[in-house]
C-alpha positions, -999 to +999 in steps of 0.1 A: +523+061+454+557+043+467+557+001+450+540-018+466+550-055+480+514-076+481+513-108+500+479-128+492+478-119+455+470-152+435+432-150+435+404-134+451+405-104+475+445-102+468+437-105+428+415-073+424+441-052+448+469-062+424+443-053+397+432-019+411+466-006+422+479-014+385+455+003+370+465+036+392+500+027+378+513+012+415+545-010+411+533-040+424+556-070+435+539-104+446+549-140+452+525-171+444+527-206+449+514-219+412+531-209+380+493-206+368+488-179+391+520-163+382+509-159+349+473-138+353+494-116+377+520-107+350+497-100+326+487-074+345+520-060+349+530-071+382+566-085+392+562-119+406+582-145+418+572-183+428+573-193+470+552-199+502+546-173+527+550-199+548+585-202+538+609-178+558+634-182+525+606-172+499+597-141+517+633-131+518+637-137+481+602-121+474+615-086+499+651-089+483+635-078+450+614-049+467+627-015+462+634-001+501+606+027+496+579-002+494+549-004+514+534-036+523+500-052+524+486-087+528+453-102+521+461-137+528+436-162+542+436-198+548+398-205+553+392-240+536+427-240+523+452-268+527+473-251+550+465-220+571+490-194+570+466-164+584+485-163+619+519-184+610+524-163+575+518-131+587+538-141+620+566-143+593+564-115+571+559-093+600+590-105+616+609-095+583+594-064+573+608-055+613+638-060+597+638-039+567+636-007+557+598-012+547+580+000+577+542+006+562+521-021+565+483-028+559+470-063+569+433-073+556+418-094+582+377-100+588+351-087+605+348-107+637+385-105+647+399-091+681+372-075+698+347-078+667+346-113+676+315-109+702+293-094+671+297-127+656+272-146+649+274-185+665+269-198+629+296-179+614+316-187+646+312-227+635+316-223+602+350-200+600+355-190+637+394-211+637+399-186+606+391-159+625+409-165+656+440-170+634+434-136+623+429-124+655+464-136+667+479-121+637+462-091+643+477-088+678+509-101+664+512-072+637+496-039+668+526-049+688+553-047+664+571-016+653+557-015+618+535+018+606+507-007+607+464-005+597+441-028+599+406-032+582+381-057+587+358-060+555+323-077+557+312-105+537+335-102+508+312-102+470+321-098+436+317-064+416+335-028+405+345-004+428+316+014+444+333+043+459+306+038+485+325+016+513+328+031+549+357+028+570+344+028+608+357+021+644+341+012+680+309+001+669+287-030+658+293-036+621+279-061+596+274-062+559+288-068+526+316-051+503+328-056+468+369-068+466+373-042+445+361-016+470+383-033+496+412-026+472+401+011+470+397+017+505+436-001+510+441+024+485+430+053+505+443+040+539+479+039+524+475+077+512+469+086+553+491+092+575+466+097+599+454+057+596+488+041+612+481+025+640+443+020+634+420-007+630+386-007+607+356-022+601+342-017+561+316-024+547+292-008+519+257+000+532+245+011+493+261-024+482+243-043+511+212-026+507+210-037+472+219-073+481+191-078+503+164-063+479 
């Protein structure tokens, strides 16, 4: 697979997709706001730089270092963080990837986004519903530009390996959970697919909830 240019990387979802596409021997370049961070990334071989994706100037620094053949993906969030960067930062990146050569781009958003958003529940709606609509405007930011774009929506993100089990669908009422780590597989697997540009997916892993609720 071409490098790949991860946006989102310093901890959770972000964290095991830097982790997974290492350990298929992906070039993986990154930026983070804490040295800390930094450091767990590099030891697992990825090439990061310190900056804010809220920082037009960091992602240009980040994207100079990119080889031109990279593809792009972001996990970043900003539920119950200081400052939400899930519609401004992608709002940025987007604009810049428009004006590189890197035109592959998959954006990690939530179940409950764009027209998912009537499936929500009212309590999820209080409790990370402005999250959500942040998504939602950078999802509708990200289908109109010119980037070679996919969208997935994972369920209620848990801990645990890969599963191989998750399920990419579309058009339909979807709830459930998902490891990170199948996330990362299934970014994976989108990125080897032509056939995925321009598409948006729910995922989830029935096995994986099924076990959950036992």
């Amino acid at each position: 697979m071409n490098p790949v240019v991860l946006f989102g990387a310093s901890r959770g979802l972000g964290f095991e997709v830097a982790r997974y596409f290492r350990e298929q021997g992906v070039e993986v370049y990154s930026m983070v706001r804490k040295p800390e961070s930094a450091a767990a990334l590099e030891d697992l071989g990825v090439n990061v730089i310190l900056g804010d994706a809220l920082d037009q100037a960091s992602i240009n620094s980040l994207l100079d270092l990119t080889p031109d053949n990279a593809v792009a993906v972001s996990t970043m969030g900003s539920f119950q963080a200081e400052i939400p960067v899930d519609y401004l930062g992608h709002r940025l990146v987007i604009d810049e990837l428009e004006q590189r050569n890197i035109r592959r781009f998959v954006m990690v958003t939530s179940l409950g986004c764009g027209d998912s958003w009537a499936y929500l529940s009212d309590k999820a709606k209080t409790v990370f519903g402005k999250a959500v609509r942040e998504k939602s405007l950078a999802e509708s930011w990200l289908s109109t530009s010119q980037l070679d774009y996919t969208i997935l929506r994972p369920g209620g993100l848990q801990d645990g390996e890969v599963t191989a089990q998750g399920k990419l669908s579309q058009d339909c009422e979807v709830h459930g959970l998902i490891t990170r780590a199948e996330v990362a597989r299934l970014i994976y697997q989108v990125l080897n697919d032509e056939k995925m540009v321009g598409q948006i997916y729910a995922c989830v892993d029935p096995e994986f909830t099924s076990r959950f609720k036992r």
